[in-house]
Structures are given as structure tokens and as C-alpha cells.
PDBQT receptor file of N, H, CA, C and O in Angstrom, charges set to zero:
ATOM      1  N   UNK A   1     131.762 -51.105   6.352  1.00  0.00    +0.000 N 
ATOM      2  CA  UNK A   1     132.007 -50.298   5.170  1.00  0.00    +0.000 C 
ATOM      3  C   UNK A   1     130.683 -49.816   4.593  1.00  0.00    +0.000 C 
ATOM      4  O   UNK A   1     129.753 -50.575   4.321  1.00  0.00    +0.000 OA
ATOM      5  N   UNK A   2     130.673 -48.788   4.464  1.00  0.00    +0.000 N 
ATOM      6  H   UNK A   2     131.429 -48.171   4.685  1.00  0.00    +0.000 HD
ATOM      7  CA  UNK A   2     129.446 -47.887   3.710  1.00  0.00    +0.000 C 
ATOM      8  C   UNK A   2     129.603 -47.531   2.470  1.00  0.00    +0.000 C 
ATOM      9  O   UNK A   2     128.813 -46.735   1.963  1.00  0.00    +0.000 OA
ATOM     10  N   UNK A   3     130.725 -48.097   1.717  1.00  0.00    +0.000 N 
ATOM     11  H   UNK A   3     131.367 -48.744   2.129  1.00  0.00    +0.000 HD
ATOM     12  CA  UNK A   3     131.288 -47.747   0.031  1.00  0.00    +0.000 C 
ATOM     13  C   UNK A   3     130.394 -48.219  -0.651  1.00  0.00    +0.000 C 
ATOM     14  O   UNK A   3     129.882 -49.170  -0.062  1.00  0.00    +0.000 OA
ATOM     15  N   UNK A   4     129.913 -48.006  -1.687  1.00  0.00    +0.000 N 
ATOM     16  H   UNK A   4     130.329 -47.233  -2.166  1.00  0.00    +0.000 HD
ATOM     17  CA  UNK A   4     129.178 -48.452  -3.411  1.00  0.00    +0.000 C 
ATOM     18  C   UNK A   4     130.342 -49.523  -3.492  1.00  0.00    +0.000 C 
ATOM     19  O   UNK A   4     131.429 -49.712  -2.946  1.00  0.00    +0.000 OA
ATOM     20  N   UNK A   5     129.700 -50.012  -4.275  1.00  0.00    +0.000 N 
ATOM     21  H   UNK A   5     128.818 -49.859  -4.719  1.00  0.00    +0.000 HD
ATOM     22  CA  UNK A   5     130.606 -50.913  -5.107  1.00  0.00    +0.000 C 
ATOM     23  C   UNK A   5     130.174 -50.229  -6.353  1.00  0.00    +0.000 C 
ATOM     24  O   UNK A   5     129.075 -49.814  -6.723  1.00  0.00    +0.000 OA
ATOM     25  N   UNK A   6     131.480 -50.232  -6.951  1.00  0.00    +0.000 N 
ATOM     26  H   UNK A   6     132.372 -50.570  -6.651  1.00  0.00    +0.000 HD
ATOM     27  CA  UNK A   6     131.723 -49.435  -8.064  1.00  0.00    +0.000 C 
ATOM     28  C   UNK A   6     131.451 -50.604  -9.330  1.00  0.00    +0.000 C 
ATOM     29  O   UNK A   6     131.860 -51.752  -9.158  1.00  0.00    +0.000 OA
ATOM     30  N   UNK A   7     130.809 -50.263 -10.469  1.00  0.00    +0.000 N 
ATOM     31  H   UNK A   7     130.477 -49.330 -10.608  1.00  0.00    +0.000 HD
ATOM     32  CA  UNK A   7     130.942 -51.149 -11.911  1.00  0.00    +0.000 C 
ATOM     33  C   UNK A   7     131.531 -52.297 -12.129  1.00  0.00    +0.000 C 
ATOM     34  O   UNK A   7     130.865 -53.130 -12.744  1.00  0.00    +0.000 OA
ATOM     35  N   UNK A   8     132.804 -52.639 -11.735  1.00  0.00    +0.000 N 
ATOM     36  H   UNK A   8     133.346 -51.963 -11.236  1.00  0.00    +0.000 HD
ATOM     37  CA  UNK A   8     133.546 -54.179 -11.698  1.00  0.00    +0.000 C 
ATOM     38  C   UNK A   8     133.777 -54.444 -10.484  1.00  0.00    +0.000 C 
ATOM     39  O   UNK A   8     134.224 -55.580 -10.327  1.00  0.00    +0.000 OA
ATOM     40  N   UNK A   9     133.603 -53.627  -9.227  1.00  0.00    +0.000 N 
ATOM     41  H   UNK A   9     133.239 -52.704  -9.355  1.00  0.00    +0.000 HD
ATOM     42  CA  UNK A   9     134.025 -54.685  -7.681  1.00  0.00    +0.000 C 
ATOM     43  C   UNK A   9     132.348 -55.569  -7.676  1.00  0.00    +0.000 C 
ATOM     44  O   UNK A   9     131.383 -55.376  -8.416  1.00  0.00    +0.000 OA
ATOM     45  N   UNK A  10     132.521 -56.558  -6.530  1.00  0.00    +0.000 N 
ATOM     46  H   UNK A  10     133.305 -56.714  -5.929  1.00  0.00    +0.000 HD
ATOM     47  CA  UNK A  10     131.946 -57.794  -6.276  1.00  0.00    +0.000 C 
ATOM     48  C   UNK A  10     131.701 -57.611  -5.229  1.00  0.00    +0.000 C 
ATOM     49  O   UNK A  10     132.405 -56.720  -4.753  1.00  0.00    +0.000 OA
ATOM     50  N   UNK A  11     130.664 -58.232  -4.231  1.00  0.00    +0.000 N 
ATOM     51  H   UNK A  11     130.092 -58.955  -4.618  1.00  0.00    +0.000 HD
ATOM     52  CA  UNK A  11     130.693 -58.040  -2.650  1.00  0.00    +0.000 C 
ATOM     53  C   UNK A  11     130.441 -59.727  -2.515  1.00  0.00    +0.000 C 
ATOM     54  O   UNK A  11     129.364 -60.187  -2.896  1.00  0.00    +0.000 OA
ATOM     55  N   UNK A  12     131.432 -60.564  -1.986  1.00  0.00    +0.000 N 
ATOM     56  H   UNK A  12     132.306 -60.190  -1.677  1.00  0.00    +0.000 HD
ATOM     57  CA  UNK A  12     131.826 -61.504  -1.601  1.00  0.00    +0.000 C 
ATOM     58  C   UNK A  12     133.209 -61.924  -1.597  1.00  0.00    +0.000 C 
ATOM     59  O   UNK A  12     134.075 -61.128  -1.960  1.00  0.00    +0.000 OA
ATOM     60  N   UNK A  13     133.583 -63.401  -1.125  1.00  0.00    +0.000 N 
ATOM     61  H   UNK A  13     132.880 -64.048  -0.830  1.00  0.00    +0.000 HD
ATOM     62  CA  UNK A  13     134.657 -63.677  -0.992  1.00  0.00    +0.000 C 
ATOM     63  C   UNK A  13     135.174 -64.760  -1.991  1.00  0.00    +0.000 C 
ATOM     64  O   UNK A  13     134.372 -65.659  -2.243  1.00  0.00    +0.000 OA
ATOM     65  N   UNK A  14     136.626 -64.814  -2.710  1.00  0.00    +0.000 N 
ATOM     66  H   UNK A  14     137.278 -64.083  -2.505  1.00  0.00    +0.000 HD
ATOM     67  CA  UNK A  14     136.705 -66.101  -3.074  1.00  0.00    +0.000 C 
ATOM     68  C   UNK A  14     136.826 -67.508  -2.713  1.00  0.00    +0.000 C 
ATOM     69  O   UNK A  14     137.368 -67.788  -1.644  1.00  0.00    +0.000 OA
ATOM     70  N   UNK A  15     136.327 -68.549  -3.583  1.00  0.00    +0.000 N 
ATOM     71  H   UNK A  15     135.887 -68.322  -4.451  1.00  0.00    +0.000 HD
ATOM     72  CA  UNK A  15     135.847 -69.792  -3.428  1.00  0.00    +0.000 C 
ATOM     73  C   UNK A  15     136.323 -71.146  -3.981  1.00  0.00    +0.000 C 
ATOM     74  O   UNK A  15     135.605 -71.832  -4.708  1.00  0.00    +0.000 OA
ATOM     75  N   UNK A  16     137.622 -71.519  -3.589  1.00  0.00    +0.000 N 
ATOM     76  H   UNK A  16     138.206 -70.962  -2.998  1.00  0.00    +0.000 HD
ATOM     77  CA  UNK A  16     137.640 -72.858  -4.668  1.00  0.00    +0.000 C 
ATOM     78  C   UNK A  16     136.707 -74.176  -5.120  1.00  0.00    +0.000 C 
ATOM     79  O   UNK A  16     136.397 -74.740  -6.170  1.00  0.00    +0.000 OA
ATOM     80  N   UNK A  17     136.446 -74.324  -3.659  1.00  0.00    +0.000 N 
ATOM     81  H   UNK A  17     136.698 -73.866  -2.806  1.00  0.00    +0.000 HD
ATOM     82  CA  UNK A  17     135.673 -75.516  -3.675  1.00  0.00    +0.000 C 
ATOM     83  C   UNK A  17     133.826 -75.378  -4.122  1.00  0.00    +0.000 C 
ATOM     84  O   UNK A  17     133.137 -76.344  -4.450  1.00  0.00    +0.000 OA
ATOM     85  N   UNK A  18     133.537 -74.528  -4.061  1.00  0.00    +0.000 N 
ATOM     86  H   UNK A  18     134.097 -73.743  -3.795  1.00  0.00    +0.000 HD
ATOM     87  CA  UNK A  18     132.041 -74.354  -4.212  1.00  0.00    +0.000 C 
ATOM     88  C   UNK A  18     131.762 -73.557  -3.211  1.00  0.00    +0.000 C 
ATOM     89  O   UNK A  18     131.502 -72.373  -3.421  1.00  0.00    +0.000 OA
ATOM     90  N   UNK A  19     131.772 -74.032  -2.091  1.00  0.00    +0.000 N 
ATOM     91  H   UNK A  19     131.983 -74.995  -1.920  1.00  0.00    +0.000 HD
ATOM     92  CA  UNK A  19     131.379 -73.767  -0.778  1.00  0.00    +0.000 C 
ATOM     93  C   UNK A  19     132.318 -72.809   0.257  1.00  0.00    +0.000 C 
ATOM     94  O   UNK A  19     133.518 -72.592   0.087  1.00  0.00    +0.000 OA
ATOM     95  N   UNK A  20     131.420 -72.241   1.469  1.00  0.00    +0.000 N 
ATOM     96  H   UNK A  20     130.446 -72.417   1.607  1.00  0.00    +0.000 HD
ATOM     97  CA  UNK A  20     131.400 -70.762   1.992  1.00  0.00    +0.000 C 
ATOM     98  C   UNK A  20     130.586 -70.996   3.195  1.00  0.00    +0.000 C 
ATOM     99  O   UNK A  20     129.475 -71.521   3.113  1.00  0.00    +0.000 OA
ATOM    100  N   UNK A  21     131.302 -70.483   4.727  1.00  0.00    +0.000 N 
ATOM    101  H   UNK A  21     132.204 -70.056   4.794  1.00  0.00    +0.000 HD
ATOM    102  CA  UNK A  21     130.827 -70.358   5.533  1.00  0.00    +0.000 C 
ATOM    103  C   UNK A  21     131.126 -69.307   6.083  1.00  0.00    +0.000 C 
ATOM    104  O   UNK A  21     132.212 -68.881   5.691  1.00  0.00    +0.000 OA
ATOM    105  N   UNK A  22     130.458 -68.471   7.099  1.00  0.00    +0.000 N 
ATOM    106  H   UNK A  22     129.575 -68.817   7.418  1.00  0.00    +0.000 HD
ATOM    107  CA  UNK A  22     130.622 -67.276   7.915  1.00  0.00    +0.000 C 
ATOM    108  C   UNK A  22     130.081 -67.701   8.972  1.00  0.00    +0.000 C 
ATOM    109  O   UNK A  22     128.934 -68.117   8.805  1.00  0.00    +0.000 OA
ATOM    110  N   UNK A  23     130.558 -67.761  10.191  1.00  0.00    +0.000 N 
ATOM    111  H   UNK A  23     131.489 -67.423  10.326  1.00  0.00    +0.000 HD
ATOM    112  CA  UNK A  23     129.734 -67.698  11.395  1.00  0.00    +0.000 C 
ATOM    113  C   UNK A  23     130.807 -67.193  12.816  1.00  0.00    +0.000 C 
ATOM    114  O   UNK A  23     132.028 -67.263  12.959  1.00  0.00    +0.000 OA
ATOM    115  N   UNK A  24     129.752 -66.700  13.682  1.00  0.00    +0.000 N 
ATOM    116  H   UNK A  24     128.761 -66.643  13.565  1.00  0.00    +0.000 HD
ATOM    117  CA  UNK A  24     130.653 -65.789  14.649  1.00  0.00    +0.000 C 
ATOM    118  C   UNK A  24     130.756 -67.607  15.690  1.00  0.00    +0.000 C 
ATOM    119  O   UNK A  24     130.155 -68.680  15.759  1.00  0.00    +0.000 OA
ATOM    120  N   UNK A  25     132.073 -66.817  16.360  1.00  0.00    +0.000 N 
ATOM    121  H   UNK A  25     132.561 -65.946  16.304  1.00  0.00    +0.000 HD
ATOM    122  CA  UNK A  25     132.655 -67.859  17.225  1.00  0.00    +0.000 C 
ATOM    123  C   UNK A  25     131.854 -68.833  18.323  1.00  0.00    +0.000 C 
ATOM    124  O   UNK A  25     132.248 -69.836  18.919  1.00  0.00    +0.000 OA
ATOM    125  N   UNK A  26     130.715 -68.210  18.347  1.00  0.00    +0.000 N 
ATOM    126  H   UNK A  26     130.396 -67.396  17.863  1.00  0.00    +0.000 HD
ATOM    127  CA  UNK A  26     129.601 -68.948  19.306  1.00  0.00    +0.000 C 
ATOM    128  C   UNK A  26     129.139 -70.432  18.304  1.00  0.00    +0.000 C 
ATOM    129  O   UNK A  26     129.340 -71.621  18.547  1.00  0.00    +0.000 OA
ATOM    130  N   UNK A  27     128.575 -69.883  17.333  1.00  0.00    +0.000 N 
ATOM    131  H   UNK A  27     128.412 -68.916  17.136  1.00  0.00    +0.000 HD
ATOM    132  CA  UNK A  27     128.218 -70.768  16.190  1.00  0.00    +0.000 C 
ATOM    133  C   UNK A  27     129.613 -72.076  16.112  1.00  0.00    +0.000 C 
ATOM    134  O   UNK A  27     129.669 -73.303  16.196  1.00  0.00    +0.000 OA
ATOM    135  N   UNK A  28     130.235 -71.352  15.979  1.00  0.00    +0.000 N 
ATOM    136  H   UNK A  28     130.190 -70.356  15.911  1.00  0.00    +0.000 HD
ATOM    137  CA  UNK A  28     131.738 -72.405  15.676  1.00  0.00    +0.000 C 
ATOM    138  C   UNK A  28     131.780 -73.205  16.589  1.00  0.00    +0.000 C 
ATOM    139  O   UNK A  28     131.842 -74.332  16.098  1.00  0.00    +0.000 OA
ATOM    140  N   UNK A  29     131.781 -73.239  17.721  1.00  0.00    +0.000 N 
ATOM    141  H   UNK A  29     131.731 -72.324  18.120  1.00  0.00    +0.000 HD
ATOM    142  CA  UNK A  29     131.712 -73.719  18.851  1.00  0.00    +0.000 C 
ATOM    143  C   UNK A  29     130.407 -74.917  19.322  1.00  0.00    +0.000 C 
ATOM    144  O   UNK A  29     130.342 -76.100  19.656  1.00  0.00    +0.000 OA
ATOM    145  N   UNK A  30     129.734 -74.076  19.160  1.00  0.00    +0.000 N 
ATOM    146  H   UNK A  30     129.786 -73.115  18.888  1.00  0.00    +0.000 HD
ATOM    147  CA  UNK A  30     128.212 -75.417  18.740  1.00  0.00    +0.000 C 
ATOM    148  C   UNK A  30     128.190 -76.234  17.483  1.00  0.00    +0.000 C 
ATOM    149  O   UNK A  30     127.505 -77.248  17.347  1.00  0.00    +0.000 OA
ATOM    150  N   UNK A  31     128.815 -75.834  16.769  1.00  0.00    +0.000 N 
ATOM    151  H   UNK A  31     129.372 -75.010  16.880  1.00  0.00    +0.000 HD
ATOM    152  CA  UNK A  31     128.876 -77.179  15.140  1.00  0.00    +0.000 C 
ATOM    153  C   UNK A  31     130.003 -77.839  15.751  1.00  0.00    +0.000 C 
ATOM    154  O   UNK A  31     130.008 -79.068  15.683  1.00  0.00    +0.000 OA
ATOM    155  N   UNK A  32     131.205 -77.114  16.486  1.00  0.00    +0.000 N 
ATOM    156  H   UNK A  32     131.201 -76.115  16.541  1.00  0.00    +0.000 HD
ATOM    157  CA  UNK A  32     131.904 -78.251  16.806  1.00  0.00    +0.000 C 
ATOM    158  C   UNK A  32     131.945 -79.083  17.280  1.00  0.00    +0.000 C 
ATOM    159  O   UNK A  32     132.428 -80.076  16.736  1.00  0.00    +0.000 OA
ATOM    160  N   UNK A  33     131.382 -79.122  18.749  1.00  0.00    +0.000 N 
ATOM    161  H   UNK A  33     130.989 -78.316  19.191  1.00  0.00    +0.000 HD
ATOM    162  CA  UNK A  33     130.622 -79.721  19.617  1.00  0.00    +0.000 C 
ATOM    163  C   UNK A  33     129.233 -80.631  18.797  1.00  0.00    +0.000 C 
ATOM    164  O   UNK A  33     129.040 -81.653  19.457  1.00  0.00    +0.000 OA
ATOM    165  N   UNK A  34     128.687 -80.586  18.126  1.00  0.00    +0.000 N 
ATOM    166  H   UNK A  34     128.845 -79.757  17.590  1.00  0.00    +0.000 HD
ATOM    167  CA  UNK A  34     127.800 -81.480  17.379  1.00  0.00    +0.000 C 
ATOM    168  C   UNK A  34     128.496 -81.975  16.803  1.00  0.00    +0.000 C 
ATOM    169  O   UNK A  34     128.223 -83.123  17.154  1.00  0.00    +0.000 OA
ATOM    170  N   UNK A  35     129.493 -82.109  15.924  1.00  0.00    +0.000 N 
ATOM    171  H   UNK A  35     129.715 -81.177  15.639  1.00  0.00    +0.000 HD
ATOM    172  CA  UNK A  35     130.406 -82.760  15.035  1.00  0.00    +0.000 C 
ATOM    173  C   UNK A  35     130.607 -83.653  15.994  1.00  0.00    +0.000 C 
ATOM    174  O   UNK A  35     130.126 -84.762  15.763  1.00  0.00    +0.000 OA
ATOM    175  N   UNK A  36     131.379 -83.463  17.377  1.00  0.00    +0.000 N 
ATOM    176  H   UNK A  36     131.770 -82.562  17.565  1.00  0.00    +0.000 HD
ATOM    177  CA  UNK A  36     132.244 -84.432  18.202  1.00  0.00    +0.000 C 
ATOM    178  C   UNK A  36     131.083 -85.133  18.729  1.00  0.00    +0.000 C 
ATOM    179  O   UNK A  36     131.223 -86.346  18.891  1.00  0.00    +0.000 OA
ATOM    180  N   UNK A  37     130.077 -84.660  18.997  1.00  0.00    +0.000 N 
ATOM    181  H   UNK A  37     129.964 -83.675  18.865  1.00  0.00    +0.000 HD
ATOM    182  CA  UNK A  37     129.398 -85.550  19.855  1.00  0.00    +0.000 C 
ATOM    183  C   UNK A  37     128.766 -87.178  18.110  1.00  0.00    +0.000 C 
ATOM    184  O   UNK A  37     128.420 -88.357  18.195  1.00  0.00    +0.000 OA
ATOM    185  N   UNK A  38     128.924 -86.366  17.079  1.00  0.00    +0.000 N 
ATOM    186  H   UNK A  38     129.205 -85.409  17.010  1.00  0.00    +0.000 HD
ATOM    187  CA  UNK A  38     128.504 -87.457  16.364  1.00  0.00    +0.000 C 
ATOM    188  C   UNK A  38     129.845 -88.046  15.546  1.00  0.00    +0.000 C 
ATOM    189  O   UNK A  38     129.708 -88.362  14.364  1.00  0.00    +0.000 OA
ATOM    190  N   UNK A  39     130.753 -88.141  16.010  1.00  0.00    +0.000 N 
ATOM    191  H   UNK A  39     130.864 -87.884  16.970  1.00  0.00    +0.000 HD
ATOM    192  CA  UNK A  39     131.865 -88.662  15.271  1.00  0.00    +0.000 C 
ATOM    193  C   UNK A  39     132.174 -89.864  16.317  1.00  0.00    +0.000 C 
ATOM    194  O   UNK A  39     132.952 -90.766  16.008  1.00  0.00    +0.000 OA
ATOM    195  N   UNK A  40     131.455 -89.818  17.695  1.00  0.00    +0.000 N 
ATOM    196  H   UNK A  40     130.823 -89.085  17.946  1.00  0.00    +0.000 HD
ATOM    197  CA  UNK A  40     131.569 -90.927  18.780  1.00  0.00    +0.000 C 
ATOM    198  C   UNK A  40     131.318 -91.943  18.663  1.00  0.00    +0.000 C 
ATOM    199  O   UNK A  40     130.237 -92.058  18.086  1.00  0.00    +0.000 OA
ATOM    200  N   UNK A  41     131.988 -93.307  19.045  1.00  0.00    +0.000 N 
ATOM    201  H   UNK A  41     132.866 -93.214  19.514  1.00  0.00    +0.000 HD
ATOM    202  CA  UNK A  41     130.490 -94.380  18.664  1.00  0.00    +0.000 C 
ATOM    203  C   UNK A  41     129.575 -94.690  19.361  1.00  0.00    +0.000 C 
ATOM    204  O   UNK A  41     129.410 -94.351  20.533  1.00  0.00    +0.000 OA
ATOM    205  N   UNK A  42     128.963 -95.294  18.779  1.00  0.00    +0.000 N 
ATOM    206  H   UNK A  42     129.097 -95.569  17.827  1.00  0.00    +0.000 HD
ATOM    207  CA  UNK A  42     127.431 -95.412  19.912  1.00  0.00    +0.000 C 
ATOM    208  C   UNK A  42     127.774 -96.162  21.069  1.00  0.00    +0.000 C 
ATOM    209  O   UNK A  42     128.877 -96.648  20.821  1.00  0.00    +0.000 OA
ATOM    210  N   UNK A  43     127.488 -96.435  21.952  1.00  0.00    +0.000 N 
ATOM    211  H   UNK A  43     126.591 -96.040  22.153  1.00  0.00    +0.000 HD
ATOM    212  CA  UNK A  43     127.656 -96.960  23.269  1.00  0.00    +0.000 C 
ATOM    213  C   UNK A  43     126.641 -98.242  23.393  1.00  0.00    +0.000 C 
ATOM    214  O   UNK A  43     126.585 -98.887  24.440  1.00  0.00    +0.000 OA
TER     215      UNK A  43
């Protein structure tokens, strides 16, 4: 989108919790994979 934001629009998204992530599907994929590899127990 190439629009202005006009006097009362906002450029973001809403938020309940505080917190906000964006990331393309590659990214998603590597935090997930780090998550699992540390949710394992140690050996």
C-alpha cells in the first residue's frame, strides 16, 4: 500500500497482551525448531 495515512488512521496492528510479532515463514520455522530443541531434557 502506497496510501497516507490520513489524520486519525494508525499504521499498526491491534494488541491485547502488550506484545507483537511479524516474521516470514522461514523465521517461524527456526524459533520453532529452537523452542523444541530447548523444551527437551538434557540427556
Amino acid at each position: 500500500m502506497d496510501e497516507e495515512l490520513g489524520g486519525d488512521d494508525y499504521f499498526g496492528f491491534g494488541v491485547d497482551a502488550g506484545m507483537g510479532c511479524i516474521a516470514d515463514i522461514q523465521t517461524q520455522a527456526a524459533f520453532q525448531a529452537y523452542w523444541a530443541g530447548r523444551l527437551e531434557p538434557a540427556s
